[in-house]
mmJSON file of the N, C-alpha and C atoms, coordinates in Angstrom:
{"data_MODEL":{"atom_site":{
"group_PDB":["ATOM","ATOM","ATOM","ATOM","ATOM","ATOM","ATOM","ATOM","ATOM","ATOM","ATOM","ATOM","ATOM","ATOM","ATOM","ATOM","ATOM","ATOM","ATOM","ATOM","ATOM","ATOM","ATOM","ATOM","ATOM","ATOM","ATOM","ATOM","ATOM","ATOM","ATOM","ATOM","ATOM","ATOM","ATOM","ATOM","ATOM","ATOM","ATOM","ATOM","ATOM","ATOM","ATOM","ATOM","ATOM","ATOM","ATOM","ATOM","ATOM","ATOM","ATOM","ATOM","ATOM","ATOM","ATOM","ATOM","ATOM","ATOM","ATOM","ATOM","ATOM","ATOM","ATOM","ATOM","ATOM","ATOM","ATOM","ATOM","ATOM","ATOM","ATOM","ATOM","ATOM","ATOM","ATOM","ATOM","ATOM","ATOM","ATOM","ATOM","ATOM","ATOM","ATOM","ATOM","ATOM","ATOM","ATOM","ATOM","ATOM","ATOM","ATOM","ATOM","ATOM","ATOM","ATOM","ATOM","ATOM","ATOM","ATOM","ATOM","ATOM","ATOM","ATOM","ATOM","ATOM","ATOM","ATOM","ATOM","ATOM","ATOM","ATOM","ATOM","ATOM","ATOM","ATOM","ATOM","ATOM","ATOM","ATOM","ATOM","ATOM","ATOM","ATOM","ATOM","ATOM","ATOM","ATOM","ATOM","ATOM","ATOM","ATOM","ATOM","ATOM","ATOM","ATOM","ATOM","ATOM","ATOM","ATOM","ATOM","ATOM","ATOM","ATOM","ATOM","ATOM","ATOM","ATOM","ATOM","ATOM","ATOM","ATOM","ATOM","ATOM","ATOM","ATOM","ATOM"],
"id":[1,2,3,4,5,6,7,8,9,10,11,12,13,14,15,16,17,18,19,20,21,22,23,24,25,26,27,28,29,30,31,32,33,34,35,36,37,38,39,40,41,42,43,44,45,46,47,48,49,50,51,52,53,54,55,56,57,58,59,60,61,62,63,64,65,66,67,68,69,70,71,72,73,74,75,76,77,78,79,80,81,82,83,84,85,86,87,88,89,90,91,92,93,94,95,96,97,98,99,100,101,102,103,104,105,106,107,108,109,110,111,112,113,114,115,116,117,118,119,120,121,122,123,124,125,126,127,128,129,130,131,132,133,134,135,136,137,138,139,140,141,142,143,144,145,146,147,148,149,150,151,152,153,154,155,156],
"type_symbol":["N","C","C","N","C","C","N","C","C","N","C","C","N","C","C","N","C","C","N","C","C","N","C","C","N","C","C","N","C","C","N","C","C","N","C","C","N","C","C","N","C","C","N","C","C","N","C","C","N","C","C","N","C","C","N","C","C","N","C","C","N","C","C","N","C","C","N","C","C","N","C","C","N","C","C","N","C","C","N","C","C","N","C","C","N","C","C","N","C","C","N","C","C","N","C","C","N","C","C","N","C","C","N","C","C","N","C","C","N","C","C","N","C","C","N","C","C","N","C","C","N","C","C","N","C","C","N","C","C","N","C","C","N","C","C","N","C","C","N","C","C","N","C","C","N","C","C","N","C","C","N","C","C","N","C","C"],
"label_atom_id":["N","CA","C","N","CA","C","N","CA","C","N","CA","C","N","CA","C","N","CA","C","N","CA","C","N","CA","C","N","CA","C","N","CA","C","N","CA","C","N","CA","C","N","CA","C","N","CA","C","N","CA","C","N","CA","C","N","CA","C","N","CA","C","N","CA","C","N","CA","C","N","CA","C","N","CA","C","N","CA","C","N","CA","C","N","CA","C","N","CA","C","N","CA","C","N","CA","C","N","CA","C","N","CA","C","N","CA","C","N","CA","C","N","CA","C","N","CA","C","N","CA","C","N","CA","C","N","CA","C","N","CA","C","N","CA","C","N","CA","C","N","CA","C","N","CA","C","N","CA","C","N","CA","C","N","CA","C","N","CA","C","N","CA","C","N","CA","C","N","CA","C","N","CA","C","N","CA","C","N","CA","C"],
"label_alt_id":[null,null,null,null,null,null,null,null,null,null,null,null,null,null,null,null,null,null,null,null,null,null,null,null,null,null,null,null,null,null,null,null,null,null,null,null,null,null,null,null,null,null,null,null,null,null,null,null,null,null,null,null,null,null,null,null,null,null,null,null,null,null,null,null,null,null,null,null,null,null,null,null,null,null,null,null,null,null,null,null,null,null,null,null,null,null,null,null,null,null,null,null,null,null,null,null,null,null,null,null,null,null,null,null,null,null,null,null,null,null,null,null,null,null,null,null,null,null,null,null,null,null,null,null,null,null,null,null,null,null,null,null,null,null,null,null,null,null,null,null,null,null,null,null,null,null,null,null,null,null,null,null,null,null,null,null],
"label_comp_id":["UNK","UNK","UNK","UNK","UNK","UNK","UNK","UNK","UNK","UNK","UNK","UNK","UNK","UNK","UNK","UNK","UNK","UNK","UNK","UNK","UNK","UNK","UNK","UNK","UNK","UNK","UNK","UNK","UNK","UNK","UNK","UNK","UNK","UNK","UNK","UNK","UNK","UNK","UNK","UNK","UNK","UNK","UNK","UNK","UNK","UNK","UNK","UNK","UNK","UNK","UNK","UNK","UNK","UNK","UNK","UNK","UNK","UNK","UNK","UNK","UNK","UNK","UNK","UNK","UNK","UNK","UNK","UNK","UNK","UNK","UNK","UNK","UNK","UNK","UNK","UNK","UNK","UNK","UNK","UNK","UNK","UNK","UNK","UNK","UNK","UNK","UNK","UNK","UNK","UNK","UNK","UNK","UNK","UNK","UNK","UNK","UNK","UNK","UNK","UNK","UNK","UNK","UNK","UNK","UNK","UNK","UNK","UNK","UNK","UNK","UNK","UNK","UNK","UNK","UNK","UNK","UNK","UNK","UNK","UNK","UNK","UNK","UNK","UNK","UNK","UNK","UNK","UNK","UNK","UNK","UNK","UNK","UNK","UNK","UNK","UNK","UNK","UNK","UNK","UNK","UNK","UNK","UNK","UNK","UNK","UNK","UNK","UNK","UNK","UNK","UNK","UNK","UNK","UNK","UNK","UNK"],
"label_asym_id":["A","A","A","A","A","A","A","A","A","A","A","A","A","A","A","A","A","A","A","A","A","A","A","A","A","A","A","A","A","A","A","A","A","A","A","A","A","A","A","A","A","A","A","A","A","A","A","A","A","A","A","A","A","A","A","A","A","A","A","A","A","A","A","A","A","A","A","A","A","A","A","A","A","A","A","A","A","A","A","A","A","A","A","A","A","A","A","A","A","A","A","A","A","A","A","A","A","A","A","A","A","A","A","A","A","A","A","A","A","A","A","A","A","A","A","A","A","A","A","A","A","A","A","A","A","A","A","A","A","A","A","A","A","A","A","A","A","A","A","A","A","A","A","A","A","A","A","A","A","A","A","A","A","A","A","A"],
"label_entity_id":["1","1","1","1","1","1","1","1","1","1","1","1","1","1","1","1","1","1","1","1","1","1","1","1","1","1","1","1","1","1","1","1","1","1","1","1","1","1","1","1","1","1","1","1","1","1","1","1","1","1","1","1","1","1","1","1","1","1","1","1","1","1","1","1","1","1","1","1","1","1","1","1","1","1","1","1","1","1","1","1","1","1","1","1","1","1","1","1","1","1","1","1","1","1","1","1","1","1","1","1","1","1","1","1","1","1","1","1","1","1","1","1","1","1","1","1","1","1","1","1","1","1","1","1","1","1","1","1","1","1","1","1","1","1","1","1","1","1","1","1","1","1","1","1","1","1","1","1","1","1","1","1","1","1","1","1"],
"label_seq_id":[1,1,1,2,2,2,3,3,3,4,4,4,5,5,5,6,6,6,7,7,7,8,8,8,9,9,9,10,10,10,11,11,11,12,12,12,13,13,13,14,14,14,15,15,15,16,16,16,17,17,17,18,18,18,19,19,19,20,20,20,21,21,21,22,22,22,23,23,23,24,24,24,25,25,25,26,26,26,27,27,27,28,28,28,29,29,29,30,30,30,31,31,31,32,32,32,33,33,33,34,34,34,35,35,35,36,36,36,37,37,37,38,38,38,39,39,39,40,40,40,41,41,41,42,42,42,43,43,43,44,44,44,45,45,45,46,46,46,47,47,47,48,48,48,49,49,49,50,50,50,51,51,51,52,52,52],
"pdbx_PDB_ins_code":[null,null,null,null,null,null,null,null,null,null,null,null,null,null,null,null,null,null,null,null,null,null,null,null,null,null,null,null,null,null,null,null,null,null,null,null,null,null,null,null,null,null,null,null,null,null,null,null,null,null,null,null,null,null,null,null,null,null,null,null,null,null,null,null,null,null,null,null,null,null,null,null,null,null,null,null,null,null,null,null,null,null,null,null,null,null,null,null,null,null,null,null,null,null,null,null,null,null,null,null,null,null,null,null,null,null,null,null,null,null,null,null,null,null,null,null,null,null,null,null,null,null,null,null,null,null,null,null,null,null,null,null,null,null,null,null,null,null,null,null,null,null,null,null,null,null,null,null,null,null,null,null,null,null,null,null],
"Cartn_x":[204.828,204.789,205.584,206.803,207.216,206.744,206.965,206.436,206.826,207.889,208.765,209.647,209.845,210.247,211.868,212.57,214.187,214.922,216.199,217.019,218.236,218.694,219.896,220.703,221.141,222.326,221.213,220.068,219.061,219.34,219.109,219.213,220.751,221.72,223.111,223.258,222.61,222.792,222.024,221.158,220.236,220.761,221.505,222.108,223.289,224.09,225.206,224.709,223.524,223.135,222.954,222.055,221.607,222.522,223.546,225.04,225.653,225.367,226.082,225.611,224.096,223.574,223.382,222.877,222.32,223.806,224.642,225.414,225.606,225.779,225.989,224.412,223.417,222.331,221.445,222.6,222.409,220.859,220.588,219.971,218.433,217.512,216.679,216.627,217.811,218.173,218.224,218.878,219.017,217.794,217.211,215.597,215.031,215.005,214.136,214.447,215.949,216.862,215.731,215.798,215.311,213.885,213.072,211.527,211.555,212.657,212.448,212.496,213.858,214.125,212.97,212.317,211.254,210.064,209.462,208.195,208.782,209.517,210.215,209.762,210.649,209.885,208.954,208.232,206.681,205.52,206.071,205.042,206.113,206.673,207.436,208.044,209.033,209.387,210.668,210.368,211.446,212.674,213.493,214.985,215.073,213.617,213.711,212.819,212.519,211.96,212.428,211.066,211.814,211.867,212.367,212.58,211.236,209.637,209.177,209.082],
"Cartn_y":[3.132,3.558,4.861,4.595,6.213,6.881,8.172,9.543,10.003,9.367,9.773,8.44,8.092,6.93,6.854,6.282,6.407,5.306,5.508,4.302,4.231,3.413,3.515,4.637,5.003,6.323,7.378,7.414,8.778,8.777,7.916,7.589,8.146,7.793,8.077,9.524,10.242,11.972,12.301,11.969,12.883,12.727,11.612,11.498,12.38,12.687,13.453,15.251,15.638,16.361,16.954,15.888,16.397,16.623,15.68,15.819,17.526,17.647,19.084,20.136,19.836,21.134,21.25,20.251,20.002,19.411,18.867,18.275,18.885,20.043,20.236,20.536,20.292,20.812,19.311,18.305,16.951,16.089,14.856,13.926,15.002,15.878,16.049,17.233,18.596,18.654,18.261,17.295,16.915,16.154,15.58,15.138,16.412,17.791,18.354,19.156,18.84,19.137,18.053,16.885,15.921,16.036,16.206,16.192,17.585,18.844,19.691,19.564,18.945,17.958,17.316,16.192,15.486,16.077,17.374,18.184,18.898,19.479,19.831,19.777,18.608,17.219,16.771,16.795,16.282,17.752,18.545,20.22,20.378,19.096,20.264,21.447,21.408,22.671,23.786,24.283,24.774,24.225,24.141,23.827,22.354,21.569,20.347,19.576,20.76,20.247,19.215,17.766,16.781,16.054,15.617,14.576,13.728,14.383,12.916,12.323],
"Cartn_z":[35.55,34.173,34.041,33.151,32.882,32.414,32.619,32.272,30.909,30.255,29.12,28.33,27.603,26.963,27.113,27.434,27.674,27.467,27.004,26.934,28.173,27.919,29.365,28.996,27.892,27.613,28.048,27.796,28.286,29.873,30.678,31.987,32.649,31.941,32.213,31.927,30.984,30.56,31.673,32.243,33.003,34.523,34.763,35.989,36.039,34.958,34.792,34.874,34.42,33.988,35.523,36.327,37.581,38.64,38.448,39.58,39.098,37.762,37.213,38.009,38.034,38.313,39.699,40.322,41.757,43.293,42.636,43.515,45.194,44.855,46.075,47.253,46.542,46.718,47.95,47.542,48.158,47.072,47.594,47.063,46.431,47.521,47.033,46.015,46.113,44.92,43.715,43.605,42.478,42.003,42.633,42.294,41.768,41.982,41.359,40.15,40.157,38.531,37.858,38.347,36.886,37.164,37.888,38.018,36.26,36.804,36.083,34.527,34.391,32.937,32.124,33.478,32.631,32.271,33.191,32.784,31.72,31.192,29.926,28.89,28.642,28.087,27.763,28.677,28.983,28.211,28.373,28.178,26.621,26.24,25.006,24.722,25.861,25.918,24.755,24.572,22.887,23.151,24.828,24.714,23.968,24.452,24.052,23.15,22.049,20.949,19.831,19.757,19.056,19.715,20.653,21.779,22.116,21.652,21.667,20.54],
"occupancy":[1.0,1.0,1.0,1.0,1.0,1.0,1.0,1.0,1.0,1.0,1.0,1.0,1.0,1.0,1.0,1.0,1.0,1.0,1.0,1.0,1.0,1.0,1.0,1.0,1.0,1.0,1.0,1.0,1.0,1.0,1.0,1.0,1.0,1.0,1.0,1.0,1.0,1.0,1.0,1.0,1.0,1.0,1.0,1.0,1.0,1.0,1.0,1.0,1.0,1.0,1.0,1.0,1.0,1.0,1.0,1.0,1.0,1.0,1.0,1.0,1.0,1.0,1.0,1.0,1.0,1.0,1.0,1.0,1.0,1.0,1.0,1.0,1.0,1.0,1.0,1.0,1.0,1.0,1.0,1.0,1.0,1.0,1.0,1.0,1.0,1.0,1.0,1.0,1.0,1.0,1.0,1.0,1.0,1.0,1.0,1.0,1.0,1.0,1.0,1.0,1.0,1.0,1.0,1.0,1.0,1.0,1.0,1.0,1.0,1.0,1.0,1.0,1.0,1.0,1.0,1.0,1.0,1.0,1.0,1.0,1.0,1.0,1.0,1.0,1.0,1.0,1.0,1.0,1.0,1.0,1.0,1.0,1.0,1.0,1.0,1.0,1.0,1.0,1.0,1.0,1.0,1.0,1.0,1.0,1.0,1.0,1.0,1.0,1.0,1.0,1.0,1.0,1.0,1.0,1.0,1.0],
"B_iso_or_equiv":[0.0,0.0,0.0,0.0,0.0,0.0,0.0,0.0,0.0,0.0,0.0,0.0,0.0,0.0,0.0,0.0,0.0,0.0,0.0,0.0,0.0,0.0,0.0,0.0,0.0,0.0,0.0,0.0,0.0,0.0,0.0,0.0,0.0,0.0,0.0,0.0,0.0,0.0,0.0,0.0,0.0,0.0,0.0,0.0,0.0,0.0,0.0,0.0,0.0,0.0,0.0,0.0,0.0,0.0,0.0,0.0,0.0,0.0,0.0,0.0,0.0,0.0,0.0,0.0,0.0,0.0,0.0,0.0,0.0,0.0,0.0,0.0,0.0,0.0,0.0,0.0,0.0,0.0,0.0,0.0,0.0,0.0,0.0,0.0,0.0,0.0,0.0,0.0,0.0,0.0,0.0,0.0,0.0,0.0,0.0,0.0,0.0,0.0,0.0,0.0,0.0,0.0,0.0,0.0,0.0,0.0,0.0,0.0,0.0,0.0,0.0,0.0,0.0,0.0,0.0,0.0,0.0,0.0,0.0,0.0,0.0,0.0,0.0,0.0,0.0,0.0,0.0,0.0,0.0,0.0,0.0,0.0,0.0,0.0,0.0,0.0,0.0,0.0,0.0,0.0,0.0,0.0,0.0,0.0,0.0,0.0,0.0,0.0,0.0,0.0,0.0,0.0,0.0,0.0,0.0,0.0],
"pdbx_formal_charge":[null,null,null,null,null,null,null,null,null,null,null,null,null,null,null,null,null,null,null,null,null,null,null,null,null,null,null,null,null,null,null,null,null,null,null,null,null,null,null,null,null,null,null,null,null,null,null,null,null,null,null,null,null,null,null,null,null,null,null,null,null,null,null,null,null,null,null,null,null,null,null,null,null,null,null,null,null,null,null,null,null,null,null,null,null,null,null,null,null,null,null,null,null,null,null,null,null,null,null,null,null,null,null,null,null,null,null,null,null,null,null,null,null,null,null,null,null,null,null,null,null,null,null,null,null,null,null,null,null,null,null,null,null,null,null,null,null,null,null,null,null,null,null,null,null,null,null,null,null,null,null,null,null,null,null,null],
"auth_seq_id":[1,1,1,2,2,2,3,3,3,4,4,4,5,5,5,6,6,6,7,7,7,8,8,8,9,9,9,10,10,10,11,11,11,12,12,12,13,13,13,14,14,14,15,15,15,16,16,16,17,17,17,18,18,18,19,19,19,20,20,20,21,21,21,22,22,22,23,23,23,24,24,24,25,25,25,26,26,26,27,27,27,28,28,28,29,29,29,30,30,30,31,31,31,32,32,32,33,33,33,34,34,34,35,35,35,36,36,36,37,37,37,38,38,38,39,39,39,40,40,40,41,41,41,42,42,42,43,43,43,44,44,44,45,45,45,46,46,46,47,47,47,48,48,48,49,49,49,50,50,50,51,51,51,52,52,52],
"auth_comp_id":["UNK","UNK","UNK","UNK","UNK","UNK","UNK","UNK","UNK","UNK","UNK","UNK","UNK","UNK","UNK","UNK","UNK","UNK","UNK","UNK","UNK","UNK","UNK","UNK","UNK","UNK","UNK","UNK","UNK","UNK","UNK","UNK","UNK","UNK","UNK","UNK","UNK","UNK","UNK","UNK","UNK","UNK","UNK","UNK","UNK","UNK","UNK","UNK","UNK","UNK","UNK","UNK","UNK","UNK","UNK","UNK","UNK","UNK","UNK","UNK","UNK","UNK","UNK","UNK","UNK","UNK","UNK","UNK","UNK","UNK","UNK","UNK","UNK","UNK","UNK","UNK","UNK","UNK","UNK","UNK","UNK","UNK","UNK","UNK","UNK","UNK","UNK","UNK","UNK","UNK","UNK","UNK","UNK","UNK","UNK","UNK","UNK","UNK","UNK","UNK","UNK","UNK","UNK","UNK","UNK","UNK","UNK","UNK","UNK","UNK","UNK","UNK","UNK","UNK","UNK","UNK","UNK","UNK","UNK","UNK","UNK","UNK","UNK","UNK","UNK","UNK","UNK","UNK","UNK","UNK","UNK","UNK","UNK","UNK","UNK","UNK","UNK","UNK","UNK","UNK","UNK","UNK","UNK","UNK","UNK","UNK","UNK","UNK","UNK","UNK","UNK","UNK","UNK","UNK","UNK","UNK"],
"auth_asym_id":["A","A","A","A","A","A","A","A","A","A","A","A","A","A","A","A","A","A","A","A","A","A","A","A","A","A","A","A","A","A","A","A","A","A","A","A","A","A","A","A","A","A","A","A","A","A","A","A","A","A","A","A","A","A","A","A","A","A","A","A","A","A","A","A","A","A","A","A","A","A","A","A","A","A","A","A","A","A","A","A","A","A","A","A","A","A","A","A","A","A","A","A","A","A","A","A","A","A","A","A","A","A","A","A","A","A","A","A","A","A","A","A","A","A","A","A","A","A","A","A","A","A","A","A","A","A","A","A","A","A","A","A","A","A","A","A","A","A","A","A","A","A","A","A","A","A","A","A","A","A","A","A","A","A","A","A"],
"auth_atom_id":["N","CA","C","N","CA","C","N","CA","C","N","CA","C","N","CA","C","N","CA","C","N","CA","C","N","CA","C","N","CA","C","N","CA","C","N","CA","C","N","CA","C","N","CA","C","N","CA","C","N","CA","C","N","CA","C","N","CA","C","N","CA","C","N","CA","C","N","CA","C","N","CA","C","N","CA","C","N","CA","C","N","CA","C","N","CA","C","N","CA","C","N","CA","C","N","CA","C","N","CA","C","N","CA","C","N","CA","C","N","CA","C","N","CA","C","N","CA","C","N","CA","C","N","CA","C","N","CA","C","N","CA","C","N","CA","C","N","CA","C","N","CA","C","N","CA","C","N","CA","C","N","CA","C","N","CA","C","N","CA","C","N","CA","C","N","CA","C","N","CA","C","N","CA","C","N","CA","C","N","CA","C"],
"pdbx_PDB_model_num":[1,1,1,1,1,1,1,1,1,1,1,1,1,1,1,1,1,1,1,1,1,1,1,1,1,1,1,1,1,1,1,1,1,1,1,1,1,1,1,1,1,1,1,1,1,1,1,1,1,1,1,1,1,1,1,1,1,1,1,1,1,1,1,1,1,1,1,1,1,1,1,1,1,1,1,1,1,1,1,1,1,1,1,1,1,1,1,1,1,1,1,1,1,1,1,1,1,1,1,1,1,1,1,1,1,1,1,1,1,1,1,1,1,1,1,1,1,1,1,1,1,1,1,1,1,1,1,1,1,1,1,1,1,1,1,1,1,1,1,1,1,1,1,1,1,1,1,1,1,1,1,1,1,1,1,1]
}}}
């Protein structure tokens, strides 16, 4: 069960998003760019107010 409701273009921004920030940081890096993204999200956070 996801944590957050998404479409495939949501899926494709957040993969782009995480290679931006994390790339050189390797695979588990970048896992915790998006763990960070989705608690965001999840806690409503002001950058990402609206989004549910």
């Amino acid at each position: 069960m996801p944590r957050v409701n998404y479409r495939t273009s949501d899926v494709k921004l957040m993969a782009r998003m995480m290679r931006a920030e994390a790339e050189g940081e390797g695979k588990q890096g970048m896992l915790y760019v998006g763990n960070v993204i989705v608690n965001r999200i999840v806690a409503n956070c002001l950058d990402f107010k609206g989004l549910r």
